[in-house]
N, CA, C and O atoms as a DFTB+ gen file, in Angstrom:
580 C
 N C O
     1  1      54.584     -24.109      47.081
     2  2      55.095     -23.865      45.748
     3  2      53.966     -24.168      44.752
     4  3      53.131     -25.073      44.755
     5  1      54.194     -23.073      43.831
     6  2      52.820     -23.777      42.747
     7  2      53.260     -24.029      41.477
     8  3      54.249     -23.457      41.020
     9  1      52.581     -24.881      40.827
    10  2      52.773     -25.717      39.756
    11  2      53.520     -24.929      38.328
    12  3      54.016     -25.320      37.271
    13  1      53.290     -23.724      38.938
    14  2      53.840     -22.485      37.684
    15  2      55.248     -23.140      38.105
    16  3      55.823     -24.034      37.483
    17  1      55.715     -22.474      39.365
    18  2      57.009     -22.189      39.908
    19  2      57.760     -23.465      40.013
    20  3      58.985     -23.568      40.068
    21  1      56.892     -24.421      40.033
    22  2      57.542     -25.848      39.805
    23  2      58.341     -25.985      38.699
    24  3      59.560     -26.116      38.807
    25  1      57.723     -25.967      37.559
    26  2      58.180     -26.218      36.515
    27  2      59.229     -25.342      35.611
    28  3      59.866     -25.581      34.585
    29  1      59.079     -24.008      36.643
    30  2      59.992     -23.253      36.002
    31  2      61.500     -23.636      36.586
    32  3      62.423     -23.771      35.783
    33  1      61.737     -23.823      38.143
    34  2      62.887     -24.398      38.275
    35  2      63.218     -25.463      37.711
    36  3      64.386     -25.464      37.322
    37  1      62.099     -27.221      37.335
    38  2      62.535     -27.780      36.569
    39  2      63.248     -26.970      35.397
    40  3      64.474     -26.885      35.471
    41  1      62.709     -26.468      34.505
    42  2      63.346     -25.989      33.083
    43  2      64.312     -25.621      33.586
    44  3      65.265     -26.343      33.297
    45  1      64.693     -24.332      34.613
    46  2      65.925     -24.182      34.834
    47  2      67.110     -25.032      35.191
    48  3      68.273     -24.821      34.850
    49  1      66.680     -25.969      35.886
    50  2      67.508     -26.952      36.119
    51  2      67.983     -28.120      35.002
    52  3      68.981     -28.838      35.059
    53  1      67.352     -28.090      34.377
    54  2      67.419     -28.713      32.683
    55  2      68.196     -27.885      31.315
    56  3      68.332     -28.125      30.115
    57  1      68.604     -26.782      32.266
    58  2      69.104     -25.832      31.039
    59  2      67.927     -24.672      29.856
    60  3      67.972     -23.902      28.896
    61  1      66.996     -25.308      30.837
    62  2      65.862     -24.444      29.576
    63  2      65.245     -22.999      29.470
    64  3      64.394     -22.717      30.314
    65  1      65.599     -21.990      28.468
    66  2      65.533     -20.375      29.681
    67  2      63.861     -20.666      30.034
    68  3      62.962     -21.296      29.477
    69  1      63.941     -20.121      30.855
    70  2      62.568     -19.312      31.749
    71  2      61.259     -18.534      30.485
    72  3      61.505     -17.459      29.939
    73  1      60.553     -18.951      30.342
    74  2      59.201     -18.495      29.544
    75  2      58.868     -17.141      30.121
    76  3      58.916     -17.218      31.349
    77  1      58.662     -16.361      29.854
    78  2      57.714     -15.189      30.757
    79  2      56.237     -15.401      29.826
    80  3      56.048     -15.466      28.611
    81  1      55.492     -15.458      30.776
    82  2      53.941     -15.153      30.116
    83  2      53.615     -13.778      29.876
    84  3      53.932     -12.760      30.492
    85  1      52.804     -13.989      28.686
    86  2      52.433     -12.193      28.686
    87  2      51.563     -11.909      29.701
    88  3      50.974     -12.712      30.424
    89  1      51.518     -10.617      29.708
    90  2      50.440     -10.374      31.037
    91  2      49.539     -10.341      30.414
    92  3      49.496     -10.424      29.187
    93  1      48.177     -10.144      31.564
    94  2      47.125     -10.538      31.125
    95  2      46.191      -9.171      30.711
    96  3      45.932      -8.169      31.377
    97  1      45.893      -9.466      29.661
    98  2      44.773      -7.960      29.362
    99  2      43.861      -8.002      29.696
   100  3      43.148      -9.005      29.677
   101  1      43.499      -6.652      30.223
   102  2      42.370      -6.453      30.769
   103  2      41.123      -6.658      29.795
   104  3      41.318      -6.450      28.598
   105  1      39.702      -7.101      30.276
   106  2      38.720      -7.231      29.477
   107  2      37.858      -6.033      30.040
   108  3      37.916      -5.595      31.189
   109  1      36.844      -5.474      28.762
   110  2      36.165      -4.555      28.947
   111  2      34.573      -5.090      29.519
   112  3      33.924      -6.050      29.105
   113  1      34.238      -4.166      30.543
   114  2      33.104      -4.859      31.679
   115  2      32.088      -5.138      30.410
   116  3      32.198      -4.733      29.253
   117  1      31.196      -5.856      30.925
   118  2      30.001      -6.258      29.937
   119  2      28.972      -5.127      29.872
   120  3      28.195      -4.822      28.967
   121  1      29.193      -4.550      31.168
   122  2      27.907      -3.410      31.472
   123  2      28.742      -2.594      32.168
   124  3      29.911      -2.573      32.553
   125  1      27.586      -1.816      32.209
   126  2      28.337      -0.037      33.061
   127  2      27.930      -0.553      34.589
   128  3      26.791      -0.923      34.878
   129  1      29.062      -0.517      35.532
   130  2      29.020      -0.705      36.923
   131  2      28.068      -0.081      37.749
   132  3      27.722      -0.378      38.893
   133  1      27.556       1.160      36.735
   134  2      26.577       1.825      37.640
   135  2      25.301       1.844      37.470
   136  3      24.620       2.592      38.172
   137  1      24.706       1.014      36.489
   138  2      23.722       0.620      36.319
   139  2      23.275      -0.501      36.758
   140  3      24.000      -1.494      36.703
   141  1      21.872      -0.578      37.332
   142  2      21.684      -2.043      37.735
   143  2      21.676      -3.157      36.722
   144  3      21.663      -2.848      35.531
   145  1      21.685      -4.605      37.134
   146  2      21.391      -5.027      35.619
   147  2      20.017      -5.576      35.689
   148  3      19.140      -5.728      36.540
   149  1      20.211      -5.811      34.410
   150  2      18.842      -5.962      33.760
   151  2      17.627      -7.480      34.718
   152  3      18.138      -8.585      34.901
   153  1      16.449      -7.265      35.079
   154  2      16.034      -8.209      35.349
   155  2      14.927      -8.982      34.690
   156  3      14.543      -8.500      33.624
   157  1      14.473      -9.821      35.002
   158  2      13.956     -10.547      34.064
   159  2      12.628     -10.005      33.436
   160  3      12.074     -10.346      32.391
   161  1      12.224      -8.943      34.482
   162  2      10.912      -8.611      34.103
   163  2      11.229      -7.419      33.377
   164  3      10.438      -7.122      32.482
   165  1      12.080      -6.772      33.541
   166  2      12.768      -5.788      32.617
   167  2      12.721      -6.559      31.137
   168  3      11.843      -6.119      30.395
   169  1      13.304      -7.338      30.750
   170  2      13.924      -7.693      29.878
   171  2      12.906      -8.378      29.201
   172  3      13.198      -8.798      28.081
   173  1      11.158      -8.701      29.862
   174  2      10.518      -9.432      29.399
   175  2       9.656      -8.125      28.877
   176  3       9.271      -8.218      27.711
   177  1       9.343      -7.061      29.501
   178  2       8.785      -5.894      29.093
   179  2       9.308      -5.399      27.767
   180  3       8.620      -5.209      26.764
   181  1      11.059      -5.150      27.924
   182  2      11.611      -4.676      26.421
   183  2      10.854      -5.580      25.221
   184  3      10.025      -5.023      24.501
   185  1      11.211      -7.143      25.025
   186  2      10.574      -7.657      24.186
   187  2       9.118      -7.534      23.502
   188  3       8.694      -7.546      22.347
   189  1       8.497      -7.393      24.948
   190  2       7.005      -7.178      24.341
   191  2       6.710      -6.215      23.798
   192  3       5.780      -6.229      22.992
   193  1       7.508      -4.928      24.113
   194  2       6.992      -3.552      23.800
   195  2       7.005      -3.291      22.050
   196  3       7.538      -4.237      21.470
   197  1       6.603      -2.384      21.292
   198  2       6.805      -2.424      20.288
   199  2       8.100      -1.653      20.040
   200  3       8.712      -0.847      20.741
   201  1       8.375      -2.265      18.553
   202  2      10.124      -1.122      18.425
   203  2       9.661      -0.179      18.065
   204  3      10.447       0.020      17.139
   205  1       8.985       0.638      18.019
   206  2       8.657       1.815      17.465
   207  2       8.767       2.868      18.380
   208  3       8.799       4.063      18.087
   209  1       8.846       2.180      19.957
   210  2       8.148       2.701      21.352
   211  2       9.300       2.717      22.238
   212  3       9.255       3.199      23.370
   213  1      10.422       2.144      21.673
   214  2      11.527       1.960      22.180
   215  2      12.854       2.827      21.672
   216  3      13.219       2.852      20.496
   217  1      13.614       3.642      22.928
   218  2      14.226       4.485      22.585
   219  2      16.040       3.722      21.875
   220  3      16.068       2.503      21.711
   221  1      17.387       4.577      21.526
   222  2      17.894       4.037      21.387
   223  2      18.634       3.102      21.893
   224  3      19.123       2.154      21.278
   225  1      18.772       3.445      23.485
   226  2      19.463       2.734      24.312
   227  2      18.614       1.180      24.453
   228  3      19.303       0.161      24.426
   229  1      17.234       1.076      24.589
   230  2      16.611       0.111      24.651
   231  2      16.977      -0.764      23.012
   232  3      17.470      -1.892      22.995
   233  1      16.737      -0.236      22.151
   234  2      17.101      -0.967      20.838
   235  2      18.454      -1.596      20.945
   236  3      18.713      -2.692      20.446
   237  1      19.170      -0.983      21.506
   238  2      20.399      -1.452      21.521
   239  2      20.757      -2.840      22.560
   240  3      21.547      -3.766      22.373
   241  1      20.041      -2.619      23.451
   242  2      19.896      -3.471      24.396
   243  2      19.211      -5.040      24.155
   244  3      19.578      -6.156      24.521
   245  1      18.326      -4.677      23.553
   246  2      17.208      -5.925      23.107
   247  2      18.421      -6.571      21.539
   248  3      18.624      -7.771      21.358
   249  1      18.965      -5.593      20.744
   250  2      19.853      -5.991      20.022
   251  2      20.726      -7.251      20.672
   252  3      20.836      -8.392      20.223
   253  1      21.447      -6.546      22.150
   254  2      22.496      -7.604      21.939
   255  2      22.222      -8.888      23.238
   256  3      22.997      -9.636      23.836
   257  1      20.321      -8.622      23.303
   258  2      20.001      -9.749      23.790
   259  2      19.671     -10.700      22.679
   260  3      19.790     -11.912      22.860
   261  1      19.295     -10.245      21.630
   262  2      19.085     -11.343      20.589
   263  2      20.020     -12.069      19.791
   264  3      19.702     -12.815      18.864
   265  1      21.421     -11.783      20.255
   266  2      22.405     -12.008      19.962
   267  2      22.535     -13.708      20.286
   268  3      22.854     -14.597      19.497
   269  1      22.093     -13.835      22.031
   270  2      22.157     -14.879      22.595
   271  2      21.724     -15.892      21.927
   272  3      20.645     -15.815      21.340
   273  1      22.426     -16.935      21.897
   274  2      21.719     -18.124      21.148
   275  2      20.789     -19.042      21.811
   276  3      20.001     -19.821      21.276
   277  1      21.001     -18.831      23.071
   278  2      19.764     -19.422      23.570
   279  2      18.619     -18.698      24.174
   280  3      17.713     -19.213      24.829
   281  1      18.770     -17.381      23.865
   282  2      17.350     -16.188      23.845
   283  2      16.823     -16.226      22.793
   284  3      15.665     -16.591      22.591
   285  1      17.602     -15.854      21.993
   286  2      16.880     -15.221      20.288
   287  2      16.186     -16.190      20.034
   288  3      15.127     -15.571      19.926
   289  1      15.893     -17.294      19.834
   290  2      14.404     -17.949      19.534
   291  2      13.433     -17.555      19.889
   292  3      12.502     -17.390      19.100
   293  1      13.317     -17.231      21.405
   294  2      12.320     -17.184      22.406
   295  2      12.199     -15.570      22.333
   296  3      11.031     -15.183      22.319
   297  1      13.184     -14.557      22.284
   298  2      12.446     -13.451      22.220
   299  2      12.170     -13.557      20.452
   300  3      11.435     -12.627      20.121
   301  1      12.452     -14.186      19.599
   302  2      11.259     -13.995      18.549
   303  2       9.898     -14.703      18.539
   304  3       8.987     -14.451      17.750
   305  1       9.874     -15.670      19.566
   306  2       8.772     -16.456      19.613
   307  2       7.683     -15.311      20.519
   308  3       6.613     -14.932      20.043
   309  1       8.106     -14.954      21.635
   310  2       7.565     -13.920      22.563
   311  2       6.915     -12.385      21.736
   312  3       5.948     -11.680      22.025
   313  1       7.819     -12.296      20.746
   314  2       7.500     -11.081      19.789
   315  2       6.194     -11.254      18.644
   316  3       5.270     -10.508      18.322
   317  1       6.570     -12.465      18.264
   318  2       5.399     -13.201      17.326
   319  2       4.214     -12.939      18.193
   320  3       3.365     -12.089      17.927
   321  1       4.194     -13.865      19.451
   322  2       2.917     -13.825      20.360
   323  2       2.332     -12.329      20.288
   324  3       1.186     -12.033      19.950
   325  1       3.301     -11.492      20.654
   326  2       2.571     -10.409      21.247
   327  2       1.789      -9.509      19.816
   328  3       0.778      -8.814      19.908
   329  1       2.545      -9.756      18.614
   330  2       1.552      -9.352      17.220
   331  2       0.671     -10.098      17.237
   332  3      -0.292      -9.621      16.636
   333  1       0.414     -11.443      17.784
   334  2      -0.689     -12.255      17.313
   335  2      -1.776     -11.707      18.029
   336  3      -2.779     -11.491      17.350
   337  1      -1.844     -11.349      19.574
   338  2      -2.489     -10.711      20.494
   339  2      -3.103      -9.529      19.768
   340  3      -4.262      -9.330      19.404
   341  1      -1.682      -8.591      19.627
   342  2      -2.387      -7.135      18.779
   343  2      -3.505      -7.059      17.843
   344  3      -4.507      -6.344      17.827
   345  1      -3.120      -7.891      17.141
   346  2      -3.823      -8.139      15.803
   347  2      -4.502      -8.845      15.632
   348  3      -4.910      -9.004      14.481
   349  1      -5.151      -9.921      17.063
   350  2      -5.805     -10.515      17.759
   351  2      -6.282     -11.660      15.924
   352  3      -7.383     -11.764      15.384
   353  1      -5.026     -12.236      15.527
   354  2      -4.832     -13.074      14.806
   355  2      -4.788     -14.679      15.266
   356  3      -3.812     -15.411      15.101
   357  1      -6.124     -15.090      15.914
   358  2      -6.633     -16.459      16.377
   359  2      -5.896     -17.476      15.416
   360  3      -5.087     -18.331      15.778
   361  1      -6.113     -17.349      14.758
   362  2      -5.451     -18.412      13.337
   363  2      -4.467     -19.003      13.542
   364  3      -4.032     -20.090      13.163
   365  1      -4.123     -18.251      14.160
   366  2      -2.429     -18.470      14.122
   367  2      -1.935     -18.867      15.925
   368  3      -0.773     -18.900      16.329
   369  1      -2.626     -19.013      16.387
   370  2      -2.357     -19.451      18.001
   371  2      -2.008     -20.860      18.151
   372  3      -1.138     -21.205      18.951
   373  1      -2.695     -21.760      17.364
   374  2      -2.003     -23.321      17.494
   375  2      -0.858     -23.481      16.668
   376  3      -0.320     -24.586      16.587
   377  1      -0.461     -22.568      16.091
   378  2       0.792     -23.042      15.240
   379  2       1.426     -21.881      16.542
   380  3       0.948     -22.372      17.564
   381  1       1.879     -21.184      16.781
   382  2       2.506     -20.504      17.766
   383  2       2.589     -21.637      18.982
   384  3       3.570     -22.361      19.154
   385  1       1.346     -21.659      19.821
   386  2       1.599     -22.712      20.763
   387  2       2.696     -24.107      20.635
   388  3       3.391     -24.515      21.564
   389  1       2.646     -24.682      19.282
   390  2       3.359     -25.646      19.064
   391  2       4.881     -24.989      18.853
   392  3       5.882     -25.569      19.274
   393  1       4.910     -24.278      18.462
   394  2       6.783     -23.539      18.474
   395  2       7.047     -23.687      20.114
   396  3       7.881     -24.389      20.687
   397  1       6.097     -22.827      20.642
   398  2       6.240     -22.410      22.172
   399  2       6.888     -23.533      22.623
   400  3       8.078     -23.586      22.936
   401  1       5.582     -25.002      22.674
   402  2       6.111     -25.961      23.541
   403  2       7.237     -26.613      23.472
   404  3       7.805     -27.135      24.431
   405  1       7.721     -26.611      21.985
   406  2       8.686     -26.899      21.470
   407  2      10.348     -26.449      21.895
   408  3      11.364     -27.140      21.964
   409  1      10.130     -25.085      22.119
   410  2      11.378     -24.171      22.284
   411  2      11.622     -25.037      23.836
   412  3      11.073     -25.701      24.715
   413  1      13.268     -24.257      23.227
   414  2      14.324     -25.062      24.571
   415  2      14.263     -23.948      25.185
   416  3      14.179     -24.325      26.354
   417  1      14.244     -22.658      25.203
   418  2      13.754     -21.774      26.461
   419  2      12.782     -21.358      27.336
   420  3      12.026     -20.403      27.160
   421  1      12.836     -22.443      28.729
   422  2      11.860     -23.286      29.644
   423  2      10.918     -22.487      30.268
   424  3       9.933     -23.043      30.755
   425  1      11.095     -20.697      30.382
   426  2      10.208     -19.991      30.783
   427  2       8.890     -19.844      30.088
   428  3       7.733     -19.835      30.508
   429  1       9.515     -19.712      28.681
   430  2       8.097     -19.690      27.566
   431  2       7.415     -20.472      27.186
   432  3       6.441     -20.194      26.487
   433  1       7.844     -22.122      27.667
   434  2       7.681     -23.939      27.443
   435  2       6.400     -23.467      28.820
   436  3       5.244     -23.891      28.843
   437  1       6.872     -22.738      29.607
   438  2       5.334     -23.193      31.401
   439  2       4.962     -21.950      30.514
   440  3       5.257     -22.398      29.406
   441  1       4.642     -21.060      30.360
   442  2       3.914     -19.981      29.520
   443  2       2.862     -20.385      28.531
   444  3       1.667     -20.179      28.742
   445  1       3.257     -20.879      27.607
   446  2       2.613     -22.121      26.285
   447  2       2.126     -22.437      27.439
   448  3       1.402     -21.611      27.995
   449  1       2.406     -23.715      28.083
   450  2       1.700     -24.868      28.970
   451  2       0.629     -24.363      29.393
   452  3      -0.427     -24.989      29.291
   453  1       0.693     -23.057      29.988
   454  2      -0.285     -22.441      30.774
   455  2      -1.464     -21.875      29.737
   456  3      -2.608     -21.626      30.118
   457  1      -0.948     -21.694      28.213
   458  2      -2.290     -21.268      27.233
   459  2      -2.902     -22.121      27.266
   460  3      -4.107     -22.076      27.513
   461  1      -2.136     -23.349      26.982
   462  2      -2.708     -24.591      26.419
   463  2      -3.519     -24.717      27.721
   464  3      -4.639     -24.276      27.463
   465  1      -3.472     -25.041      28.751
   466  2      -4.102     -25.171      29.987
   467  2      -5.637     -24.341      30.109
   468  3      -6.694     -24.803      30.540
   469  1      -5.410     -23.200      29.666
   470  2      -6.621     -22.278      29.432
   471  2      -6.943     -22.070      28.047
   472  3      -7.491     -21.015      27.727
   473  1      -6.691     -22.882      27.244
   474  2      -7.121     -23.287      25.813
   475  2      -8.284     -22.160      25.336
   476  3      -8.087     -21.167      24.636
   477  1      -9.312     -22.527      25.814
   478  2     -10.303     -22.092      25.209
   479  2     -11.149     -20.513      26.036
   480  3     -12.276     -20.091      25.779
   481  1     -10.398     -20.080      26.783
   482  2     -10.220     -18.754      26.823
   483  2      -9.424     -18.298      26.361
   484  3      -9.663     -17.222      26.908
   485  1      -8.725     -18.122      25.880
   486  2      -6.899     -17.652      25.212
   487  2      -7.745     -16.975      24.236
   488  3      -7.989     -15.794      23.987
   489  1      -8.413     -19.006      23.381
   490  2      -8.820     -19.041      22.131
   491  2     -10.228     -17.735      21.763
   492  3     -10.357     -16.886      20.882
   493  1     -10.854     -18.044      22.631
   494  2     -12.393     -16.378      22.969
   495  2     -11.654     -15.430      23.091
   496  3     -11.913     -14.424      22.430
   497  1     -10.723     -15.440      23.800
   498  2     -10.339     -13.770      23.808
   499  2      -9.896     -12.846      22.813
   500  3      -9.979     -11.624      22.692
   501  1      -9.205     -14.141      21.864
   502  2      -8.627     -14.153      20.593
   503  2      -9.866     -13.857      19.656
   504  3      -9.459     -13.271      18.653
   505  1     -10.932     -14.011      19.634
   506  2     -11.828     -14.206      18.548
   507  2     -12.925     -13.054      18.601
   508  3     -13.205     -12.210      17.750
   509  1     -13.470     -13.289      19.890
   510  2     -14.375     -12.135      20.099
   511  2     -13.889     -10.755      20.417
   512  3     -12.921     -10.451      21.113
   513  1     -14.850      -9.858      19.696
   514  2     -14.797      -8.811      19.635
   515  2     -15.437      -8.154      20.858
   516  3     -16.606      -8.326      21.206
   517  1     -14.322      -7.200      21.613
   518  2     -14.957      -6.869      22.173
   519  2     -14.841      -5.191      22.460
   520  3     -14.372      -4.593      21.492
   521  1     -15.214      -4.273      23.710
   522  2     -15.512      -3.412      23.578
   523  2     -15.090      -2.797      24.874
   524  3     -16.074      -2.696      25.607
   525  1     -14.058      -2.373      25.400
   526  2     -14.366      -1.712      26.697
   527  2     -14.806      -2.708      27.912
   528  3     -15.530      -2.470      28.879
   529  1     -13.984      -4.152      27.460
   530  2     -13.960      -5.034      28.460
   531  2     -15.301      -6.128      28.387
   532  3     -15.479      -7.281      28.781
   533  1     -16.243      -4.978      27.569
   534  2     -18.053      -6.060      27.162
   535  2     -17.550      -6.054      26.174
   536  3     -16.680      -5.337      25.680
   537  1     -18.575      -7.603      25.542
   538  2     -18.867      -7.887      24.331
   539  2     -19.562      -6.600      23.668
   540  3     -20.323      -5.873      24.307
   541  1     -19.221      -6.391      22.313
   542  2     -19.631      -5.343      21.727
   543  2     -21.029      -5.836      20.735
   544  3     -21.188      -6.905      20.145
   545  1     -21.947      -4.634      20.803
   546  2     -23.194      -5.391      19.854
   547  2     -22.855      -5.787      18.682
   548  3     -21.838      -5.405      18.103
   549  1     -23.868      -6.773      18.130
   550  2     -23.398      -7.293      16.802
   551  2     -23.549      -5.978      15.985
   552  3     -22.794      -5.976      15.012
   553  1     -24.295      -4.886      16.104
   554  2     -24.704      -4.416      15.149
   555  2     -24.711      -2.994      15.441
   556  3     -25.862      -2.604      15.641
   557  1     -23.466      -1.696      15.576
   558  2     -23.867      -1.031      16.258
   559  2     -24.773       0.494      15.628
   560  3     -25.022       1.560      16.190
   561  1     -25.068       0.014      14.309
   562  2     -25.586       1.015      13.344
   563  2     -27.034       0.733      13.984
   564  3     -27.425       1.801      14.456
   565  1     -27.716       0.005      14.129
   566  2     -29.098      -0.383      14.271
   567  2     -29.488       0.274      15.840
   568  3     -30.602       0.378      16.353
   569  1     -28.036       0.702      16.432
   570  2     -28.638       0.782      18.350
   571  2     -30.063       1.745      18.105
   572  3     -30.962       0.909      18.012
   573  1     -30.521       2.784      17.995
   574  2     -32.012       3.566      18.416
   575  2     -32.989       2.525      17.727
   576  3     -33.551       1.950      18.658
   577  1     -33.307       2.174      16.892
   578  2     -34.211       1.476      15.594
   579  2     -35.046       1.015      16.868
   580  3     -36.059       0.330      16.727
């Protein structure tokens, strides 16, 4: 006997009518059954990519990952990074790093760890100019002279 059915013969036996519960409504799936879901490296690619580059279904997607309250820091922290890279904006890498280590989402906390760890390559790669993988000449008006 279960604890439902228990208590309903108590009540009955007490004189008390019978409750009916409503039934239960159905909830709508989170995702389409026929799609795989999303994995992490999926989901780490959407972020990085630019929105410009991203179709609607992806916008929509990264939308209602930022929804999460314990993502949306980290994919804006992850988004920041990847303009700082673009725009190869050095300046701004120790104030980023310190958000990083900071954030409560632990993938991007060993990520940080790991800049900080390689500090001062991060920091060169960030600074120097380069060219097709070489350092580029200081000066490239002067090359025949």
């Amino acid at each position: 006997m279960t604890v439902c059915r228990f208590f309903q013969r108590l009540d009955l036996s007490n004189g008390v009518p019978v409750r009916r519960l409503a039934p239960i409504r159905s909830v709508p799936p989170l995702r389409d059954r026929h799609l795989p879901p999303l994995t992490p490296r999926q989901a780490a690619f959407l972020v990085f990519r630019l929105s410009d580059s991203l179709s609607a279904d992806e916008k929509q997607l990264l939308s209602l990952l930022s929804q999460q309250p314990d993502v949306a820091p980290a994919i804006e922290l992850v988004q920041d990074f990847a303009a700082l890279v673009r725009q190869r904006q050095h300046h701004l890498l120790d104030a980023w790093l310190q958000q990083a280590t900071d954030c409560s989402f632990s993938p991007l906390v060993r990520f940080a760890n790991g800049l900080v760890q390689d500090y001062q390559a991060v920091k060169a790669a960030l600074t120097l100019s380069t060219f097709r993988g070489r350092q580029a000449p200081p000066n490239q008006d002067n090359e025949g002279v």
